[in-house]
Wavefront OBJ file of the C-alpha trace (Angstrom):
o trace
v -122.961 98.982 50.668
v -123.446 98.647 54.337
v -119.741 100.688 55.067
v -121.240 103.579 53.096
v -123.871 103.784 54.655
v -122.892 103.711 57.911
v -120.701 106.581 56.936
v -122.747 108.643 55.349
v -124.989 108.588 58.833
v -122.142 109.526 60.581
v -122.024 112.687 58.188
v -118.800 111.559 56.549
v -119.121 112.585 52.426
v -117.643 109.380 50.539
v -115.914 111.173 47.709
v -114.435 108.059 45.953
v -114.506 104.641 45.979
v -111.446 102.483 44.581
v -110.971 98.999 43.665
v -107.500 97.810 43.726
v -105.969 94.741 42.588
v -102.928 92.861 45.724
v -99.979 94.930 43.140
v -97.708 96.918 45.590
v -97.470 99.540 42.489
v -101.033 100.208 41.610
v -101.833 100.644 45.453
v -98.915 103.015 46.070
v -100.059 104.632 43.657
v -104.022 104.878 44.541
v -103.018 105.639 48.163
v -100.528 108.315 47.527
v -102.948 110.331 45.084
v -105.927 109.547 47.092
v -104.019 110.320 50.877
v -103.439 114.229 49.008
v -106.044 114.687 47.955
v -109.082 113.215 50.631
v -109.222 114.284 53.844
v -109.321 110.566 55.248
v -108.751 107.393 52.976
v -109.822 103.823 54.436
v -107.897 100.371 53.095
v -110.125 97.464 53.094
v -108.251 94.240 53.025
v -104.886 92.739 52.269
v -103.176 92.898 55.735
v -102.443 89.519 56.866
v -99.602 87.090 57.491
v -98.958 85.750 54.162
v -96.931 87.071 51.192
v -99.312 88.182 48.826
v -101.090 90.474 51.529
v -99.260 93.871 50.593
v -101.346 96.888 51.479
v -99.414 97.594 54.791
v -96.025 97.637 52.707
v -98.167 99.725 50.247
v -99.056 102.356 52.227
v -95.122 102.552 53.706
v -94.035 102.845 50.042
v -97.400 105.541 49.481
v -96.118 107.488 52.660
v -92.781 108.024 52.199
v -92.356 105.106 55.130
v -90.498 102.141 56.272
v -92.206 98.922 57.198
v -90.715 98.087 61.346
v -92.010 95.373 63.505
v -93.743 97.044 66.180
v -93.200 95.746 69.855
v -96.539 96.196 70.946
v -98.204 93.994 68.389
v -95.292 91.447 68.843
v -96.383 91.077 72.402
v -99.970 90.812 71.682
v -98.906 88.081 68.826
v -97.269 85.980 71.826
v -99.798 86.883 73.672
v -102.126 85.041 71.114
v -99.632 82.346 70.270
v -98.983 81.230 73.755
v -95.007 82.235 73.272
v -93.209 82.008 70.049
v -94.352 83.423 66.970
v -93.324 81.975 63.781
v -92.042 84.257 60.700
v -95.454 84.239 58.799
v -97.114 85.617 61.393
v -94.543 88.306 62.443
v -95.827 90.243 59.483
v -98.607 91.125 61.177
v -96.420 92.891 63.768
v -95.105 95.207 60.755
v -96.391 98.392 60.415
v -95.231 101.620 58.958
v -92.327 103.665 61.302
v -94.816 107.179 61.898
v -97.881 104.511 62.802
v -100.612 105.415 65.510
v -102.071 102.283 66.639
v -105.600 103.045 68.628
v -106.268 99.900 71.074
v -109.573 98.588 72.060
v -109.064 95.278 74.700
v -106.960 92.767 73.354
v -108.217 93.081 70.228
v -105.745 93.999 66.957
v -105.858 97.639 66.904
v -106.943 99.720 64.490
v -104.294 101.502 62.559
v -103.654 105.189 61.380
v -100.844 106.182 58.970
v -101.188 109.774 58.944
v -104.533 110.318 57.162
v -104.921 106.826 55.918
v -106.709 104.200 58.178
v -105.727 100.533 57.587
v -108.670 97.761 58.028
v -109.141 94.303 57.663
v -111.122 92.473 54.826
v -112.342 89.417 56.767
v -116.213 90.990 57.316
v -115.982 90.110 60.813
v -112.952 91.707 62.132
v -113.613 94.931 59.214
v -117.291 95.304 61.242
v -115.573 95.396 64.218
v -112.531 98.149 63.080
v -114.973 100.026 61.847
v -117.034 100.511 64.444
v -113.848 101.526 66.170
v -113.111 104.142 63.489
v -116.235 106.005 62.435
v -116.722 107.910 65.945
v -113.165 109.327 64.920
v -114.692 110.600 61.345
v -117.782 111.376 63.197
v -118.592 114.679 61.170
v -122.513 116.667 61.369
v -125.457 114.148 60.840
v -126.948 114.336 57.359
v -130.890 113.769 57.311
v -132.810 113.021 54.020
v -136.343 112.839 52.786
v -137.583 111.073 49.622
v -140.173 111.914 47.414
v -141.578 110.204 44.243
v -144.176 111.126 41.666
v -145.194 110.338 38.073
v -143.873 112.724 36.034
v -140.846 113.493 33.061
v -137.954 114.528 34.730
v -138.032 117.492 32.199
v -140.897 118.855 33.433
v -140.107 119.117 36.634
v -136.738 121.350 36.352
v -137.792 124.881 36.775
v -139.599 123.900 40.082
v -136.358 122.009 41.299
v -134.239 124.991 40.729
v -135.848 127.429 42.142
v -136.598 125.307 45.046
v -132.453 124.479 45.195
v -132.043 128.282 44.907
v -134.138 129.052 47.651
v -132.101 126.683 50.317
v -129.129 127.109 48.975
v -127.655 124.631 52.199
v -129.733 121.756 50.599
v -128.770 119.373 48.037
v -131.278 118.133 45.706
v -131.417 115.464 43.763
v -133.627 113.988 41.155
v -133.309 110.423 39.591
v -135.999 109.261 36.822
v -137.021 105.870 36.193
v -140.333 103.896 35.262
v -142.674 102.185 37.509
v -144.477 99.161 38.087
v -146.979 99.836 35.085
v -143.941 101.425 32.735
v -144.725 104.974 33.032
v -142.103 107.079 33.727
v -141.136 108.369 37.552
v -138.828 110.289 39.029
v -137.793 109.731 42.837
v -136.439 113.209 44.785
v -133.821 112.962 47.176
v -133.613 116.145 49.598
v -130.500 115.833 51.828
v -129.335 118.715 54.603
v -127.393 118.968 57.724
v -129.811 121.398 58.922
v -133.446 119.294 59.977
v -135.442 122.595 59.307
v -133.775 123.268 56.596
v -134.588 119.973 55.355
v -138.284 120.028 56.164
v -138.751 123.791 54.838
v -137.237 122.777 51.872
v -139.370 119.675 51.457
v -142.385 121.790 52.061
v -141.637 124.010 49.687
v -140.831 121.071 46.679
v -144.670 119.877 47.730
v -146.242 123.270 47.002
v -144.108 123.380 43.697
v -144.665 120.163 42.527
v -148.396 118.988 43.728
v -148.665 115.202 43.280
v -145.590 114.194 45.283
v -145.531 111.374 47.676
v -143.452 110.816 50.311
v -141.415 107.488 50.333
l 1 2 3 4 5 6 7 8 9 10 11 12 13 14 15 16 17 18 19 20 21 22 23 24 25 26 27 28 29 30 31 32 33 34 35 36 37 38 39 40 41 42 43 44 45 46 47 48 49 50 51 52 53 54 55 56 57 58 59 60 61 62 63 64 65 66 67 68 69 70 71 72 73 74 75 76 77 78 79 80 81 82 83 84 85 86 87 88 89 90 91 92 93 94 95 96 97 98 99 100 101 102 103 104 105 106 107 108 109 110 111 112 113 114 115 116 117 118 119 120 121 122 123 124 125 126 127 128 129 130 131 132 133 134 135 136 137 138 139 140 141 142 143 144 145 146 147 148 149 150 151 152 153 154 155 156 157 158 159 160 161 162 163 164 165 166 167 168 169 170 171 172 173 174 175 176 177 178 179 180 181 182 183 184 185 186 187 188 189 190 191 192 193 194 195 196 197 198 199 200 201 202 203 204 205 206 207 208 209 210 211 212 213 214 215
């Protein structure tokens, strides 16, 4: 989707996507084998002010953390309300005890617990947070080139391996499937961090392979 990709041009590797249903266990769980594991994990969704929004509690519990009201997200809740804020929407003020909060205006800020970033699910405000977060992931740029032609996968595997072998910094990747008129295709993904490496590579796959088109 559109968060993936927007990663992936920022050079960040997406090594796993999870679906979780709003159970305090199962996301403990997730988050606590996923936050050893990855080097970064991002929470989409279940943060507001009602009961059944649990991932902040979640990643507490994941963490080995408490959930505390923070005073600087009290303040900008008043701030919001216009004085008083009523117990529903003092959840939002709860965060996890070792939280970094990273402002931007008055806006809700974005929030780090140790290597695990918690955003919003409403599209708008999850655009906007992540925007805010990906110049902090920002790795090296990763370019691509695609190629297609008409030909069995099979048949093409020597050439891609010696072609891999030869830039041993690019990944290749072939995926078959059939065309317009039902023959049979295969589309070639060549992705590097290196643009030379990428285009001497992709030369090289043309000479191999002969009736290759560029897509």
């Amino acid at each position: 989707g559109p968060m993936a990709r927007a990663l992936f041009e920022r050079g960040v590797t997406l090594g796993r996507v999870v679906i979780v249903p709003d159970d305090r266990q199962e996301i403990c769980e997730q988050l606590a084998l996923l936050a050893e594991v990855y080097d970064v994990v991002i929470t989409c969704g279940g943060m507001g002010p009602t009961h059944d929004d649990v991932t902040m509690e979640s990643v507490a519990l994941a963490l080995g953390s408490r959930l505390v009201e923070h005073p600087d997200l009290l303040a900008l809740l008043k701030k919001w309300k216009g004085g008083s804020v009523d117990g529903a929407s003092r959840r939002l003020a709860r965060v996890p005890s070792q939280a970094v909060l990273h402002w931007s205006d008055d806006d809700f800020p974005l929030v780090q617990v140790e290597n695990v970033y918690v955003l919003p699910g409403v599209p708008r405000l999850l655009r906007s947070k992540l925007a805010q977060l990906l110049p902090r992931l920002a790795g090296e740029p990763i370019y691509q080139r695609q190629f297609r032609l008409q030909r069995d996968e099979l048949s093409l595997a020597q050439s891609l391996l010696e072609v891999q072998e030869r830039f041993p910094s690019v990944s290749l990747g072939s995926y078959p499937y059939s065309d317009a008129s039902g023959h049979r295709a295969v589309r070639l993904v060549v992705k590097a961090r290196d643009s030379g490496a990428l285009d001497r590579a992709s030369e090289a796959l043309v000479v191999a392979l002969g009736e290759v088109e560029e897509i």
